[in-house]
Gaussian input, Z-matrix of N, CA and C with variables (Angstrom, degrees):
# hf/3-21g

backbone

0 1
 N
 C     1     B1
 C     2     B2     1     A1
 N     3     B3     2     A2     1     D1
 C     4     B4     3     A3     2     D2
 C     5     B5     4     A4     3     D3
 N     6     B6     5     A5     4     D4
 C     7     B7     6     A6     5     D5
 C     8     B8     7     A7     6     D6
 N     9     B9     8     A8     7     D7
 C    10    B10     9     A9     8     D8
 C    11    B11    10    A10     9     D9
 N    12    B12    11    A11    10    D10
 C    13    B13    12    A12    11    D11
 C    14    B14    13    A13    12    D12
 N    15    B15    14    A14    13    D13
 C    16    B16    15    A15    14    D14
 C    17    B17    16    A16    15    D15
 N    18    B18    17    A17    16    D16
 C    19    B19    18    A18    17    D17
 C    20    B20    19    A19    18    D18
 N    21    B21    20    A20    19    D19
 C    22    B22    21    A21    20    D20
 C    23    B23    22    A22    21    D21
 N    24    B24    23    A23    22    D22
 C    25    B25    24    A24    23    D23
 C    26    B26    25    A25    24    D24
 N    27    B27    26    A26    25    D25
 C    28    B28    27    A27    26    D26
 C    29    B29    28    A28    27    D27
 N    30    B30    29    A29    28    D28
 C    31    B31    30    A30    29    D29
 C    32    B32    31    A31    30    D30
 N    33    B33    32    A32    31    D31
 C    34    B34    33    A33    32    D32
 C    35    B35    34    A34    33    D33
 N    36    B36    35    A35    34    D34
 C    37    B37    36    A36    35    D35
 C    38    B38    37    A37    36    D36
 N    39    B39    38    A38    37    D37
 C    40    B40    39    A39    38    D38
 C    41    B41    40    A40    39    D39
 N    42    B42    41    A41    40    D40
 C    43    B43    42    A42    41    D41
 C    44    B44    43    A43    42    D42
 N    45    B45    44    A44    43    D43
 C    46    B46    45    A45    44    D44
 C    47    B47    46    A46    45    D45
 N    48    B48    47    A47    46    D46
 C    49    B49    48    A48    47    D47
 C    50    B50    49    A49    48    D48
 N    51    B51    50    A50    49    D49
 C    52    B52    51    A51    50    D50
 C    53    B53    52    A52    51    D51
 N    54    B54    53    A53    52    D52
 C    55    B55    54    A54    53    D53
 C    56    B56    55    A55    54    D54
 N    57    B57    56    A56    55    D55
 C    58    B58    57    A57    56    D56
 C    59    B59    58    A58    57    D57
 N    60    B60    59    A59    58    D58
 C    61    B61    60    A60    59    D59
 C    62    B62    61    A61    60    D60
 N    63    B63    62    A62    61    D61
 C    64    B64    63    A63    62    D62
 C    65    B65    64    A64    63    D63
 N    66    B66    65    A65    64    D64
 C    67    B67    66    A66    65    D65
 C    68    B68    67    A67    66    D66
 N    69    B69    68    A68    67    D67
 C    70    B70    69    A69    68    D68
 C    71    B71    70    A70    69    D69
 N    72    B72    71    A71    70    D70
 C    73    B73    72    A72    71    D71
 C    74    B74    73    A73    72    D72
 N    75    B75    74    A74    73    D73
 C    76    B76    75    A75    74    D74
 C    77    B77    76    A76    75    D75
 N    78    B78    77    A77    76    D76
 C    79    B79    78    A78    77    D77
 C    80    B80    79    A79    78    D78
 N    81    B81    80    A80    79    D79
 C    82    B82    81    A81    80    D80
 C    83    B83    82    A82    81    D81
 N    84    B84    83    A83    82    D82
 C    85    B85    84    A84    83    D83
 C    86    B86    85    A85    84    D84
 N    87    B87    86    A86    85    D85
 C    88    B88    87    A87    86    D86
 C    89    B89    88    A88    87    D87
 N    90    B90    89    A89    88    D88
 C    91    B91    90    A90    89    D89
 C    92    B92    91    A91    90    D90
 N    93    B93    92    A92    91    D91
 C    94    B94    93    A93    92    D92
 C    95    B95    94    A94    93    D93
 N    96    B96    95    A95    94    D94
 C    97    B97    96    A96    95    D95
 C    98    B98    97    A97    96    D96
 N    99    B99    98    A98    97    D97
 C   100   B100    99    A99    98    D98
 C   101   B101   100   A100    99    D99
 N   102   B102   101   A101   100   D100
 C   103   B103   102   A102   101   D101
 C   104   B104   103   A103   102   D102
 N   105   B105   104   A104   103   D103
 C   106   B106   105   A105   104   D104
 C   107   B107   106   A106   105   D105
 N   108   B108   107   A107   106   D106
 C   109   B109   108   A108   107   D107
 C   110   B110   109   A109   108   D108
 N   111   B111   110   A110   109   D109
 C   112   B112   111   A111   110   D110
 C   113   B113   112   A112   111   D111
 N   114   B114   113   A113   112   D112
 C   115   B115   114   A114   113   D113
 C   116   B116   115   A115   114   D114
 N   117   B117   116   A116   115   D115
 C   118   B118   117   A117   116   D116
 C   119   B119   118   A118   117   D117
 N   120   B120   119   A119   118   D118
 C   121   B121   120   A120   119   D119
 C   122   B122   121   A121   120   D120
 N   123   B123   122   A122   121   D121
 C   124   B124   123   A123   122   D122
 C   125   B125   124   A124   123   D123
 N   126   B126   125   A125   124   D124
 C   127   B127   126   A126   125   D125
 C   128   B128   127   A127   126   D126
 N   129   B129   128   A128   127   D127
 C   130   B130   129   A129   128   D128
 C   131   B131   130   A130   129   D129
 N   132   B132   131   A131   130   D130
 C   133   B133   132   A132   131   D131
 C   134   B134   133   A133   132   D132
 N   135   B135   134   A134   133   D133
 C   136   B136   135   A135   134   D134
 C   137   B137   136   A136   135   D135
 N   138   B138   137   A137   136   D136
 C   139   B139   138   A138   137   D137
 C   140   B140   139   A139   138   D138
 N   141   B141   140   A140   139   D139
 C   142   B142   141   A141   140   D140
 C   143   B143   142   A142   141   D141
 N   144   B144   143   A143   142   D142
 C   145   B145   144   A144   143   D143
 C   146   B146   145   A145   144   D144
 N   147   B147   146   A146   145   D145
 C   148   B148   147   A147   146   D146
 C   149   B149   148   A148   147   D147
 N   150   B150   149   A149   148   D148
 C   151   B151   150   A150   149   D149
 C   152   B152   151   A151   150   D150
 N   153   B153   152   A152   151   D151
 C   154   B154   153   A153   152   D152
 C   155   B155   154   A154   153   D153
 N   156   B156   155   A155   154   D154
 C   157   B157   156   A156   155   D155
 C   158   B158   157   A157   156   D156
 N   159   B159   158   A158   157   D157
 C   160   B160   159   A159   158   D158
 C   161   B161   160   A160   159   D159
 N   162   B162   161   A161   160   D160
 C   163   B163   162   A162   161   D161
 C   164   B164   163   A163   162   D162
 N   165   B165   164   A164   163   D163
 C   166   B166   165   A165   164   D164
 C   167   B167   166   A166   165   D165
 N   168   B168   167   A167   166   D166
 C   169   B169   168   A168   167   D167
 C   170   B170   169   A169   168   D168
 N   171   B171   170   A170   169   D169
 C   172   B172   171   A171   170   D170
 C   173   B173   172   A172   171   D171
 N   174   B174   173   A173   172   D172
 C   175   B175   174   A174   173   D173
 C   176   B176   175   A175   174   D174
 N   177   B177   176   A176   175   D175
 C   178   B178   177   A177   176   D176
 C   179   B179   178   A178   177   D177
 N   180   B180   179   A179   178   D178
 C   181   B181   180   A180   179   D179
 C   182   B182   181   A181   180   D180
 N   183   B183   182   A182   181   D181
 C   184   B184   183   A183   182   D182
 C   185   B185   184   A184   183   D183
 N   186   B186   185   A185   184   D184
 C   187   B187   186   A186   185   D185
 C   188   B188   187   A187   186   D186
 N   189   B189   188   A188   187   D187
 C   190   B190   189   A189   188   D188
 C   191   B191   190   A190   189   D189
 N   192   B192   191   A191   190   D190
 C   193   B193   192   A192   191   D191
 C   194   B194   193   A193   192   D192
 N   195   B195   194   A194   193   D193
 C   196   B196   195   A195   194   D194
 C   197   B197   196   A196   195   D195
 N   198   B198   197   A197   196   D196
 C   199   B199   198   A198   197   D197
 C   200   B200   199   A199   198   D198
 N   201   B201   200   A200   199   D199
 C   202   B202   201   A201   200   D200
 C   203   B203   202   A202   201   D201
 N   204   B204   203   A203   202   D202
 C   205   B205   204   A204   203   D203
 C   206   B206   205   A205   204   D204
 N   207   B207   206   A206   205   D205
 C   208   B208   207   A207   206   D206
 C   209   B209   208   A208   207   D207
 N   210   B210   209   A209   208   D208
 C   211   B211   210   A210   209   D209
 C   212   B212   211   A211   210   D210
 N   213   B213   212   A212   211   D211
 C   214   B214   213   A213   212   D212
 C   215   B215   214   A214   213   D213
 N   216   B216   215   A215   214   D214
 C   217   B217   216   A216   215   D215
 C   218   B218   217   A217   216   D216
 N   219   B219   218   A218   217   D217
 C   220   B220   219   A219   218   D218
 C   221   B221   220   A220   219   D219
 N   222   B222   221   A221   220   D220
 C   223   B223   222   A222   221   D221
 C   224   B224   223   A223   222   D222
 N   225   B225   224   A224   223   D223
 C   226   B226   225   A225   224   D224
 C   227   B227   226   A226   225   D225
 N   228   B228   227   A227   226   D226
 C   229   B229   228   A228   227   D227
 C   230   B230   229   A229   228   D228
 N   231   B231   230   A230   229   D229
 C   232   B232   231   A231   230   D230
 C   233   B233   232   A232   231   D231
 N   234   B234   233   A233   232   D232
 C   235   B235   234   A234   233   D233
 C   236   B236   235   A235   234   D234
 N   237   B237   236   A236   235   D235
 C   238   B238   237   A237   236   D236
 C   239   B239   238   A238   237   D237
 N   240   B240   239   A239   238   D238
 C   241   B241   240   A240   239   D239
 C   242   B242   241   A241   240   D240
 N   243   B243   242   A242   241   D241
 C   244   B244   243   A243   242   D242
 C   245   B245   244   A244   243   D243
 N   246   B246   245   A245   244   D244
 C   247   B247   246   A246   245   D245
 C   248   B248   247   A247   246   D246
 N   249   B249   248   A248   247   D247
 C   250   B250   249   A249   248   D248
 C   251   B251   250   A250   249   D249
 N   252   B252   251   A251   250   D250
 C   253   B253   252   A252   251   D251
 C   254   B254   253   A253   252   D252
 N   255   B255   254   A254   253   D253
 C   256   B256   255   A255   254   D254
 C   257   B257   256   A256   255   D255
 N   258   B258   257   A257   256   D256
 C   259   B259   258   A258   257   D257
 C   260   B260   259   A259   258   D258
 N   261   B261   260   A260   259   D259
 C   262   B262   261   A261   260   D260
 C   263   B263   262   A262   261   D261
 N   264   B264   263   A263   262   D262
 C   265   B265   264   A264   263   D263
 C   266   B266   265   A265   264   D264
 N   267   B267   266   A266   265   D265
 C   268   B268   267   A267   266   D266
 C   269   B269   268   A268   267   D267
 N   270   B270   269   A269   268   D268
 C   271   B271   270   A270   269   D269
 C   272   B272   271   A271   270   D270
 N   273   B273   272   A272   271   D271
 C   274   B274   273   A273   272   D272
 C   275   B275   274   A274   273   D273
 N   276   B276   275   A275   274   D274
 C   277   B277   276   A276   275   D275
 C   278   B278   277   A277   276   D276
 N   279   B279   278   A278   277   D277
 C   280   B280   279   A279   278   D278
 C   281   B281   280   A280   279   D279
 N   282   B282   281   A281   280   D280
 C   283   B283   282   A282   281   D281
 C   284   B284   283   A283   282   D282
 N   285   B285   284   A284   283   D283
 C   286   B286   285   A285   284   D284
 C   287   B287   286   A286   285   D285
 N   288   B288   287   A287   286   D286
 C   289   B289   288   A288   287   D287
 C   290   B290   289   A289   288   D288
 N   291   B291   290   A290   289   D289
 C   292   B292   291   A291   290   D290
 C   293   B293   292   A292   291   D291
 N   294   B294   293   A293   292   D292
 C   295   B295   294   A294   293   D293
 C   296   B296   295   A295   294   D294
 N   297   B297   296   A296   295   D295
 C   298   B298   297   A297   296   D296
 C   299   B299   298   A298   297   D297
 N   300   B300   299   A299   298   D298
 C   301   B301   300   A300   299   D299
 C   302   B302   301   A301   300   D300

   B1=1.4480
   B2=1.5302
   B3=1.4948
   B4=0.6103
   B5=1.4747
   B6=1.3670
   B7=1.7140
   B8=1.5285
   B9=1.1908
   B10=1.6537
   B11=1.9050
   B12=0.9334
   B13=1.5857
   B14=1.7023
   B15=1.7378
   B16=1.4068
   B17=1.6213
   B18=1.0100
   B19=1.2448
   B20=1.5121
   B21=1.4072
   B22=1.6248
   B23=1.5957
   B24=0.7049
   B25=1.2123
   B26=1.5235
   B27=1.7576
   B28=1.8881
   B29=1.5616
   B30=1.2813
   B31=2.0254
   B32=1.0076
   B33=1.4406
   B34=1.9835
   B35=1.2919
   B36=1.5274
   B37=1.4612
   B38=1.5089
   B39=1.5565
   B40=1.5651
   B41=1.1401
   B42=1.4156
   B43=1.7909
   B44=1.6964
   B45=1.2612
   B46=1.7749
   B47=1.3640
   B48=1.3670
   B49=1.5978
   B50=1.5925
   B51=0.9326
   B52=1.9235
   B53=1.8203
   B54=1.3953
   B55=1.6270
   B56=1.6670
   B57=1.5087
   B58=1.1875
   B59=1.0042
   B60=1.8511
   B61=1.3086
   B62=1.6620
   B63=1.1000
   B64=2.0335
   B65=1.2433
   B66=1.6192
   B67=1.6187
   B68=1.7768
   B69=1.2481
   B70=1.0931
   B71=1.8436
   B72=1.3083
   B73=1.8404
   B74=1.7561
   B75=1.0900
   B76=1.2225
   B77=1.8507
   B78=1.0507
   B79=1.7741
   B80=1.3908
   B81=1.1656
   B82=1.3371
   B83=1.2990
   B84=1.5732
   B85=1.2377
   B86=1.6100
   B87=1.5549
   B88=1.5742
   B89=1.4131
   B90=1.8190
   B91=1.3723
   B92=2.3834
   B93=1.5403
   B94=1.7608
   B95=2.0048
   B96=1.1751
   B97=0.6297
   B98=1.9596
   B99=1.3884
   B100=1.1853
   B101=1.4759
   B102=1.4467
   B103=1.1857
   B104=1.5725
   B105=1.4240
   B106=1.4671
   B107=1.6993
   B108=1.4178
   B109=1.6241
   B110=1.3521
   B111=1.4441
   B112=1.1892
   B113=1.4739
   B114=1.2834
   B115=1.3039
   B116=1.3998
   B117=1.6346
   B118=1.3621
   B119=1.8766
   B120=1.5913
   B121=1.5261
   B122=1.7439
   B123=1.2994
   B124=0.9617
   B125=1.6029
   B126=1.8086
   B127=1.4378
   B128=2.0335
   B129=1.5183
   B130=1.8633
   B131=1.4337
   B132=1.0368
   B133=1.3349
   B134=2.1124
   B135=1.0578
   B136=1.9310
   B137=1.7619
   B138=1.2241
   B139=1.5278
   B140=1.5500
   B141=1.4520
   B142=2.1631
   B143=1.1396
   B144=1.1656
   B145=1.2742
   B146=1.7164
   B147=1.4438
   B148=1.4118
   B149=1.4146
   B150=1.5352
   B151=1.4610
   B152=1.6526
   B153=1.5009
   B154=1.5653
   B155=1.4657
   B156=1.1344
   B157=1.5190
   B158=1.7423
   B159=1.5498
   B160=1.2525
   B161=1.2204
   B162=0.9682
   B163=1.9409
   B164=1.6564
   B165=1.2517
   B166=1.5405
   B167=1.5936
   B168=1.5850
   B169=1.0273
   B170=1.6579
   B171=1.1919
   B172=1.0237
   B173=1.8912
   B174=1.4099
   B175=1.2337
   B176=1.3587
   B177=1.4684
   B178=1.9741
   B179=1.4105
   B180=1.0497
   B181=2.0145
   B182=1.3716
   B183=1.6871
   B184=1.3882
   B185=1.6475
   B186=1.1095
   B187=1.6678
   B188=1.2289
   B189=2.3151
   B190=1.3959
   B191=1.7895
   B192=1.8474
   B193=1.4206
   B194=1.6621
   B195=1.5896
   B196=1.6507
   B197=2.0954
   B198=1.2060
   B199=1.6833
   B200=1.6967
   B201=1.7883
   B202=1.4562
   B203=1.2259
   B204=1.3151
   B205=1.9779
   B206=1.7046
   B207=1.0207
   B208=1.4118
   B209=1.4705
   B210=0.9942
   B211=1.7227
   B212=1.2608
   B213=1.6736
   B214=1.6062
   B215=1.4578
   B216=1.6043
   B217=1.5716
   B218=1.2264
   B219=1.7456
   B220=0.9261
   B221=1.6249
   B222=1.2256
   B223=1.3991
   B224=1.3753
   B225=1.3707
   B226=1.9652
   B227=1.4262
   B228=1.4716
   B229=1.2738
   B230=1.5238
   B231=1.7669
   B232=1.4773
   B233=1.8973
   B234=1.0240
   B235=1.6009
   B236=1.4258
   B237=1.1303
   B238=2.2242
   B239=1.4652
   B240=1.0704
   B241=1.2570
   B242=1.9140
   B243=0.7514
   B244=1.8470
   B245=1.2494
   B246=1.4581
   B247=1.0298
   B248=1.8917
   B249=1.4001
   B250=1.3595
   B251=1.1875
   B252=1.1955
   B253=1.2581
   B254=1.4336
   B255=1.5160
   B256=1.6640
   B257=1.5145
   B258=1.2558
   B259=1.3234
   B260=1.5318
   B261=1.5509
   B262=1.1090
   B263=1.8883
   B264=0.9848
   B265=1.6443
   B266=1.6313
   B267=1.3197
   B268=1.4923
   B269=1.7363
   B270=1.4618
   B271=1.2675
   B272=1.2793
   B273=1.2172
   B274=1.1796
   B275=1.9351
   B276=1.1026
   B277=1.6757
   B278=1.6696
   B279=1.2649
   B280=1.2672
   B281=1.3387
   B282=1.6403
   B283=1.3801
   B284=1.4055
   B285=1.5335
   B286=1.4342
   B287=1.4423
   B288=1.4255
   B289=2.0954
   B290=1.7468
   B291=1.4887
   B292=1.4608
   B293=0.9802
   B294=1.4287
   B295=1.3961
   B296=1.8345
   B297=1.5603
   B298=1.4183
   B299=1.1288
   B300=1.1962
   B301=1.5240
   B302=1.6778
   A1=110.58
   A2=124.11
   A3=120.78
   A4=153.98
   A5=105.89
   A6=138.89
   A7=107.62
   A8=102.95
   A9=98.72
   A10=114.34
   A11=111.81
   A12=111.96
   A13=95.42
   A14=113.25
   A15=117.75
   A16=100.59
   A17=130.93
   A18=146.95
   A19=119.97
   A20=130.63
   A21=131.05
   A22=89.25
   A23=139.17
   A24=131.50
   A25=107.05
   A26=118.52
   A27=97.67
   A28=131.95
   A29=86.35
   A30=86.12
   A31=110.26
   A32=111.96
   A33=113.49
   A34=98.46
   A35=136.30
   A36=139.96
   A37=108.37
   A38=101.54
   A39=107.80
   A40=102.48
   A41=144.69
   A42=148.63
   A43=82.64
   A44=137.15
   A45=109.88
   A46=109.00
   A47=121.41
   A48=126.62
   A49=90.75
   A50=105.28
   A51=92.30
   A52=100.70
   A53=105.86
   A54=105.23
   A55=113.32
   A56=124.34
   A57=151.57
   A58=128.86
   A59=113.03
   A60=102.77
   A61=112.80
   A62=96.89
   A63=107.55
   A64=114.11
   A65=98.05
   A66=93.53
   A67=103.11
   A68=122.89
   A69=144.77
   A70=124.08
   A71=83.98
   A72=96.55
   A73=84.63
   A74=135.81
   A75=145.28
   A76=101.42
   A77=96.23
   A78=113.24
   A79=98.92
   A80=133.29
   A81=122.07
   A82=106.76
   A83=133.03
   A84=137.75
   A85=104.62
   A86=131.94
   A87=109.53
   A88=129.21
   A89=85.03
   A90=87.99
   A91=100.26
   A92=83.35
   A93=102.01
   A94=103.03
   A95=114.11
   A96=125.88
   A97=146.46
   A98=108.73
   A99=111.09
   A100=109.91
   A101=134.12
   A102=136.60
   A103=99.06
   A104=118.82
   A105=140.86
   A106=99.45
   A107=93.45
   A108=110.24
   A109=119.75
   A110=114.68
   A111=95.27
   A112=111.86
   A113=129.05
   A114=147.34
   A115=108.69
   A116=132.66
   A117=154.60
   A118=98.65
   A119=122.24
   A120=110.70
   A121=121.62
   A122=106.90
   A123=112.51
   A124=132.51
   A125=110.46
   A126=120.60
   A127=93.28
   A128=91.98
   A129=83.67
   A130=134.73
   A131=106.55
   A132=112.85
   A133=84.92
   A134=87.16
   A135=89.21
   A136=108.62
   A137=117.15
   A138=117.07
   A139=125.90
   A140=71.94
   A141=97.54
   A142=119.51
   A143=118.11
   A144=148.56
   A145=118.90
   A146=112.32
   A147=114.80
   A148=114.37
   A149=114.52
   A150=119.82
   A151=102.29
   A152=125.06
   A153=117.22
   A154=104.28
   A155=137.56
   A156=134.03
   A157=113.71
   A158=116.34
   A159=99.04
   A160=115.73
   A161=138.94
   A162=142.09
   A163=105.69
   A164=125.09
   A165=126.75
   A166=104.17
   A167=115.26
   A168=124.10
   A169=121.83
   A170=138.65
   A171=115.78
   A172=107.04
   A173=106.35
   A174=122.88
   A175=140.92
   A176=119.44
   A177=97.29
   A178=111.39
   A179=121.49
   A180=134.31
   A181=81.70
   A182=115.33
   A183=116.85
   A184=96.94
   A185=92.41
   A186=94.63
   A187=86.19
   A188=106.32
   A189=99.72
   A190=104.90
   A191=107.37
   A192=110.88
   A193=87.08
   A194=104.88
   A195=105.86
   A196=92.80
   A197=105.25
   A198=91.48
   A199=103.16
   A200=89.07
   A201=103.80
   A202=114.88
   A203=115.16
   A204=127.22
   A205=93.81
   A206=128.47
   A207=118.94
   A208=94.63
   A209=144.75
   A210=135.71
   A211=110.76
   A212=106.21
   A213=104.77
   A214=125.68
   A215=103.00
   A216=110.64
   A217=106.22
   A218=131.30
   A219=136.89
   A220=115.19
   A221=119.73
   A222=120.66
   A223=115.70
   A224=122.25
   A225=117.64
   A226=115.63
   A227=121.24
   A228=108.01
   A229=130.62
   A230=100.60
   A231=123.86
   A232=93.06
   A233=106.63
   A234=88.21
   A235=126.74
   A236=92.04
   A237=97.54
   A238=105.80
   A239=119.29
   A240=128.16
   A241=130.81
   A242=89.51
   A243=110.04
   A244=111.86
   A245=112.51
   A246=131.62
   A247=112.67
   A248=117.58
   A249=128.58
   A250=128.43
   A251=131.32
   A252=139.12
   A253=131.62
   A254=73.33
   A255=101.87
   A256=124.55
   A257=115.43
   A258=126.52
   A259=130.58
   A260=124.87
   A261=139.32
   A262=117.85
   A263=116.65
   A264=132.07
   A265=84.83
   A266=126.39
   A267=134.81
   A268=99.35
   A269=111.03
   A270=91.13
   A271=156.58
   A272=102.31
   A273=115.00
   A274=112.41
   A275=99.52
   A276=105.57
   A277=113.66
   A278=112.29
   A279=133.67
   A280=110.29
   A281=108.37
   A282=130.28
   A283=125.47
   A284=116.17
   A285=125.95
   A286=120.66
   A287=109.43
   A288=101.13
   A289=83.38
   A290=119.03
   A291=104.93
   A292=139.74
   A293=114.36
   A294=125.73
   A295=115.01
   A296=112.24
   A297=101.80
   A298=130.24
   A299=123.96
   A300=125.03
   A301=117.50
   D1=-50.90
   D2=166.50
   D3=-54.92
   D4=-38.30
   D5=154.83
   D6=-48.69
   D7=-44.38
   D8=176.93
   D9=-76.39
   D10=12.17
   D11=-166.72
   D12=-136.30
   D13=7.90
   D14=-172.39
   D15=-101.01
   D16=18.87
   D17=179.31
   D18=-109.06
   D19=120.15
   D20=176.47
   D21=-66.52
   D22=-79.19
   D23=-145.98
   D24=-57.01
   D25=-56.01
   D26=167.70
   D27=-65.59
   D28=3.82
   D29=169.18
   D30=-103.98
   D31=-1.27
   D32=172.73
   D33=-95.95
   D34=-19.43
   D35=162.35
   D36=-53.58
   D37=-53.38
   D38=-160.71
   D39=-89.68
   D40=13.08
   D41=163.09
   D42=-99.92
   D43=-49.95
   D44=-168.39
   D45=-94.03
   D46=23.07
   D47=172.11
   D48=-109.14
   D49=-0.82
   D50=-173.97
   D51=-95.84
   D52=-30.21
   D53=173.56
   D54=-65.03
   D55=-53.60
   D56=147.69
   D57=178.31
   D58=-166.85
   D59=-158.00
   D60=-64.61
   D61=163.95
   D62=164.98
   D63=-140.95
   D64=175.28
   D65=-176.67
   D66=-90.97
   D67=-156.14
   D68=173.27
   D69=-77.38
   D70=-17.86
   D71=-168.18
   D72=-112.42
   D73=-28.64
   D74=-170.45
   D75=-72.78
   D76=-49.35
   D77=-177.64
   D78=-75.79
   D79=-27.70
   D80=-160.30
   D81=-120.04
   D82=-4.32
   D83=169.22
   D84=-66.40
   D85=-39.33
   D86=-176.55
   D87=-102.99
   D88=7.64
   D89=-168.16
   D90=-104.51
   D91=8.45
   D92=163.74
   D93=64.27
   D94=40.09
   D95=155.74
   D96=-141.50
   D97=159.52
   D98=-149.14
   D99=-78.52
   D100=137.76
   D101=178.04
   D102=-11.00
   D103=-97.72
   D104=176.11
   D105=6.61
   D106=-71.87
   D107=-170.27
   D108=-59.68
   D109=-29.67
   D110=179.70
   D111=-104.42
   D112=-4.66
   D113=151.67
   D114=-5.30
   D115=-85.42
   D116=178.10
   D117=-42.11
   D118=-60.97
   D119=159.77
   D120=-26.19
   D121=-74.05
   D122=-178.48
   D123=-55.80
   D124=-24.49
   D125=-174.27
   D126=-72.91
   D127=-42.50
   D128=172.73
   D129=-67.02
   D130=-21.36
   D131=-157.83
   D132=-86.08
   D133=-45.36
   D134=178.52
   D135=-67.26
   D136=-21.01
   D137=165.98
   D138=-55.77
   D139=-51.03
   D140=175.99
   D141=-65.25
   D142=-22.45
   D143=-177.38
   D144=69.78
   D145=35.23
   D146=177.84
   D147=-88.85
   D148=-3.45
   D149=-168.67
   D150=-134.21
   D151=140.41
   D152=169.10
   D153=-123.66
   D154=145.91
   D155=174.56
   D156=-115.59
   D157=153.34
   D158=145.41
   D159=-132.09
   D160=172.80
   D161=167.42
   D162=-95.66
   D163=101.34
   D164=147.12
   D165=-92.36
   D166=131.34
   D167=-170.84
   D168=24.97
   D169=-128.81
   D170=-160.07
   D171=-101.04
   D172=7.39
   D173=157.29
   D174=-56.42
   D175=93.53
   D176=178.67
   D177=-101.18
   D178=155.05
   D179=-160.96
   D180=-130.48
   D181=136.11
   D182=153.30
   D183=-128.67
   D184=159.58
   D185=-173.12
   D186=-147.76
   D187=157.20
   D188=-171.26
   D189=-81.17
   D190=-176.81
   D191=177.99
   D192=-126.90
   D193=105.79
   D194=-177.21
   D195=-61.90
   D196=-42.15
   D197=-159.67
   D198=-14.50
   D199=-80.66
   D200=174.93
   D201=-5.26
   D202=-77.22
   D203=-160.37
   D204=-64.63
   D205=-4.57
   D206=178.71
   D207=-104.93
   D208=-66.41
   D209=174.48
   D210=-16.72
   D211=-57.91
   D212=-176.80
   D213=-75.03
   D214=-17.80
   D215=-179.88
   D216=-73.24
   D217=-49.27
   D218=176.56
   D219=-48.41
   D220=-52.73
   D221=179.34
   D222=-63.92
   D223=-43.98
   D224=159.73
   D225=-58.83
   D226=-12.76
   D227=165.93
   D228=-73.37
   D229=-36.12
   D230=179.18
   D231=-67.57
   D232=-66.54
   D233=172.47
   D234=-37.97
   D235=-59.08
   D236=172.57
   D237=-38.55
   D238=-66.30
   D239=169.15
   D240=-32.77
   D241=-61.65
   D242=158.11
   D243=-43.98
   D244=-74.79
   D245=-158.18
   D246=-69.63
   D247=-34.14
   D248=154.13
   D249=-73.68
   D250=-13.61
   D251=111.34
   D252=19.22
   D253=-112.26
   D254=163.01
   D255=-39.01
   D256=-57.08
   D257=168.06
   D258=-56.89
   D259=-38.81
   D260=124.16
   D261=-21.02
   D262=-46.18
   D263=-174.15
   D264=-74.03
   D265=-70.57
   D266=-155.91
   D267=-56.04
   D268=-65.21
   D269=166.80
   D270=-59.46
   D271=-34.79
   D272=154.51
   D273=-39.58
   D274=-77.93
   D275=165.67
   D276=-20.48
   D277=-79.89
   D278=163.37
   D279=-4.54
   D280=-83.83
   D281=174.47
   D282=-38.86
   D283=-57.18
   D284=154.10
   D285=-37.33
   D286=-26.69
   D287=-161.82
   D288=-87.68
   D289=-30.67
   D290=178.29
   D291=-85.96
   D292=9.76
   D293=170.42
   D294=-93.45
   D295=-13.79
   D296=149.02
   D297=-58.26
   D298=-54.15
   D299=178.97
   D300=-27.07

């Protein structure tokens, strides 16, 4: 999930999937690249499941899948969490060694 969101270019997908959907030539016009190229972005980002597409005629639309972006938000939160924590613990620690003195 993450690996797929380790890329400038699919987080410049997934900031213009957040306005709405677009096509493929739409996504790939500012980011200056050619269908082909940005093709392989997009096959991941739909793996990960942050992106869904469909094809009407020779058109493909991907639009974002918030679920996704909430799985991962949720899980950097549980880290946030942890991790302030911990740090909270350190100071605390910290604070205590200077009140011997």
């Amino acid at each position: 999930m993450f690996s797929a969101l380790a890329d400038p270019a699919r987080r410049a997908v997934i900031s213009r999937l957040a306005r709405g959907p677009a096509s493929v030539s739409e996504l790939a016009k500012p980011l200056k690249m050619s269908l082909p190229a940005i093709a392989p972005h997009l096959k991941l980002l739909e793996e990960s499941g942050f992106v869904s597409s469909r094809k009407v005629g020779r058109v493909r639309t991907c639009r974002l899948e918030p679920k996704r972006l909430q799985v991962a938000q949720n899980w950097l939160s549980q880290q946030r969490a942890h991790w302030e924590a911990r740090f909270d613990r350190m100071d605390a620690f910290i604070l205590s060694q200077g009140d011997d003195e």
